[in-house]
PABARO-207182 format. One record per residue (C-alpha): residue in one letter; chain; y, x, z. Coordinates in steps of 0.001 Angstrom, whole numbers, plus 500000, padded with zeros to 6 digits. Layout:
r residu:A | chaine:A | yy:Y | xx:X | zz:Z
...
! end
This chain:
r residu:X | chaine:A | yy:646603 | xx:274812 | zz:646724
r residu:X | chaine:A | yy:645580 | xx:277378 | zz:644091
r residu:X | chaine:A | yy:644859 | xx:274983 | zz:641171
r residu:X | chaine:A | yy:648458 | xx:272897 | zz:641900
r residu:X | chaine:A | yy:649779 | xx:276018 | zz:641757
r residu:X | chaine:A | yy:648448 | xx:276917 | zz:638599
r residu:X | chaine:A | yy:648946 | xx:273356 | zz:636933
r residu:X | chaine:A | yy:652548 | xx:273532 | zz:637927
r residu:X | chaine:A | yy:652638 | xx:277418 | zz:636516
r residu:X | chaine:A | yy:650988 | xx:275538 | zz:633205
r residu:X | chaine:A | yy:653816 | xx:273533 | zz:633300
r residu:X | chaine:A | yy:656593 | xx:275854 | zz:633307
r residu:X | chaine:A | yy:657756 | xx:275421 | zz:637132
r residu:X | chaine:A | yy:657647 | xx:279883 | zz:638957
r residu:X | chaine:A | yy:655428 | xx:278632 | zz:642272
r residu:X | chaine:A | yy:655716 | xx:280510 | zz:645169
r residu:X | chaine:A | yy:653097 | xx:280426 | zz:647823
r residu:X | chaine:A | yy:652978 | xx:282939 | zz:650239
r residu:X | chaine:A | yy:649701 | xx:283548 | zz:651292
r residu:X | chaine:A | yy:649110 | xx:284040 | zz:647377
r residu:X | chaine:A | yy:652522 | xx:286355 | zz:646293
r residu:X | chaine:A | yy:652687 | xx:288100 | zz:648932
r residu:X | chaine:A | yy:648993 | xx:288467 | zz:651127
r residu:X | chaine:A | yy:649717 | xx:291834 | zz:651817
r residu:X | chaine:A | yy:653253 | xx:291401 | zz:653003
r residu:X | chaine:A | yy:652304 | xx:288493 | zz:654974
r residu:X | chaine:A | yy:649362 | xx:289089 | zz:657092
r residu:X | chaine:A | yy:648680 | xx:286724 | zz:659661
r residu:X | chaine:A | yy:647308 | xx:289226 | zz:661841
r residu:X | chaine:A | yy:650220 | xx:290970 | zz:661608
r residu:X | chaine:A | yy:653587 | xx:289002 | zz:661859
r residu:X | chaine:A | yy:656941 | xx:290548 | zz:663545
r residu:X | chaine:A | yy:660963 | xx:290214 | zz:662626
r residu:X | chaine:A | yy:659743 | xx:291912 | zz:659130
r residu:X | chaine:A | yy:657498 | xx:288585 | zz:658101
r residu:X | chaine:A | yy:660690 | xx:286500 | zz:658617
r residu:X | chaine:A | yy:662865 | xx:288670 | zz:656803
r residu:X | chaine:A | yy:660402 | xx:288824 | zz:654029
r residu:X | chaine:A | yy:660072 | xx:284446 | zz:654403
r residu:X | chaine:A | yy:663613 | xx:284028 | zz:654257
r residu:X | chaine:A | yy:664229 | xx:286446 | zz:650696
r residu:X | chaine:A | yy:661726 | xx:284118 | zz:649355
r residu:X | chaine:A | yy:663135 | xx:280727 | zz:651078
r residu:X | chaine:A | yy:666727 | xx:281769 | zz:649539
r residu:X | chaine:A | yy:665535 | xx:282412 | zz:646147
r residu:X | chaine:A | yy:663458 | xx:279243 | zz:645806
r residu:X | chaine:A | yy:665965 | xx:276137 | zz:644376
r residu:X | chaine:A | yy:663212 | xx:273191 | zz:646000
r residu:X | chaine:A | yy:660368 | xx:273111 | zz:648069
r residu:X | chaine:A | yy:656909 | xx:271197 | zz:647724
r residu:X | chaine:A | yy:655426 | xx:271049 | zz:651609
r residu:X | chaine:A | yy:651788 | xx:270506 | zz:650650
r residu:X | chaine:A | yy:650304 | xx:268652 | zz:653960
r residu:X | chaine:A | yy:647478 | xx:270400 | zz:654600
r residu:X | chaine:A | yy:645042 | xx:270583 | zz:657854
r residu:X | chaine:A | yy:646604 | xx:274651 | zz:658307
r residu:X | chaine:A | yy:649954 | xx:273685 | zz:657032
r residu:X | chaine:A | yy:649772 | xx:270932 | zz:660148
r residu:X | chaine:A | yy:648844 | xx:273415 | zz:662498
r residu:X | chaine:A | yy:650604 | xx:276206 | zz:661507
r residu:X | chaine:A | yy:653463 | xx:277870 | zz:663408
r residu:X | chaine:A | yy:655083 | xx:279161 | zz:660482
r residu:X | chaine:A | yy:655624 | xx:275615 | zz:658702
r residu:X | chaine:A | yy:658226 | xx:274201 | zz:660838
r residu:X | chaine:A | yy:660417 | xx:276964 | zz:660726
r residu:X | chaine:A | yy:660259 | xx:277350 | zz:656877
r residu:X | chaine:A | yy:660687 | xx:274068 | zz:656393
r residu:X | chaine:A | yy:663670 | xx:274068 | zz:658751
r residu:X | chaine:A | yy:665718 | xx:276696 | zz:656937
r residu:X | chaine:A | yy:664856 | xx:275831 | zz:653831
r residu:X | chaine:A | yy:666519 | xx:272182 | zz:655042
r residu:X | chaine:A | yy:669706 | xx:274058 | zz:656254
r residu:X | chaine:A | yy:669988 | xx:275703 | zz:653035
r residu:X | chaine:A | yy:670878 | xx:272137 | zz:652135
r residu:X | chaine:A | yy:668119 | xx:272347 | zz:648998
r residu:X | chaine:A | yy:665394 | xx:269984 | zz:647805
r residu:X | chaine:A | yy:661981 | xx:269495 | zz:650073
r residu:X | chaine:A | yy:659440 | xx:267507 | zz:648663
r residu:X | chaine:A | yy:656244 | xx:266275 | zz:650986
r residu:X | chaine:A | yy:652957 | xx:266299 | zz:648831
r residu:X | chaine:A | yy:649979 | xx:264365 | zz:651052
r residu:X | chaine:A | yy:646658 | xx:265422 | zz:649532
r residu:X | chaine:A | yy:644040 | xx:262756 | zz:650353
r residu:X | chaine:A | yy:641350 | xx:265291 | zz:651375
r residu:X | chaine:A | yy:643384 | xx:265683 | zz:654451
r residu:X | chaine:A | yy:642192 | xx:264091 | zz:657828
r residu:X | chaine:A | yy:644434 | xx:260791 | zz:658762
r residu:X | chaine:A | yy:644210 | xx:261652 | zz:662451
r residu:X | chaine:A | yy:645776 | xx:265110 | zz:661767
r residu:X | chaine:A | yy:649077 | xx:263760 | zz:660905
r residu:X | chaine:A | yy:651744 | xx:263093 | zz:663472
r residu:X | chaine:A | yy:653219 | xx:259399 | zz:663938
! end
């Protein structure tokens, strides 16, 4: 996630990924109404989204309801399948 993050920095495009901006304003350990709040700023300020399918992305509780509103916002949301990813981790 780092180095497409990077290459797309390298190629002009502002990347936001949240465990990266903003680790200390999004702690897993420590989510509550201020983590949403916080998710949402940064949903509405992004123009498109690239949903990098990863094994925590799958399994993450977060995921569905960023990509979600970020759908309602009626904006862009690209699906990027990495092929290090387990085949039998991805719903039918």
């Amino acid at each position: 996630m780092v180095k497409l993050k990077a290459q797309l920095n390298s190629e002009n495009f502002t990347v936001y990924v949240d465990w990266v901006n903003d680790r200390s304003m999004l702690s897993r350990d420590l989510t509550d109404v201020n983590t949403a709040k916080v998710i949402i700023d940064r949903l509405q300020k992004c123009k498109s989204m690239i949903l990098v399918l990863t094994e925590n992305c799958l399994t993450s509780k977060w995921t569905p309801w960023e990509v979600g509103y970020f759908h309602a916002l009626g904006k862009p949301v690209c699906v990027y399948y990495p092929q290090e990813i387990s085949e039998d981790l991805i719903p039918p």
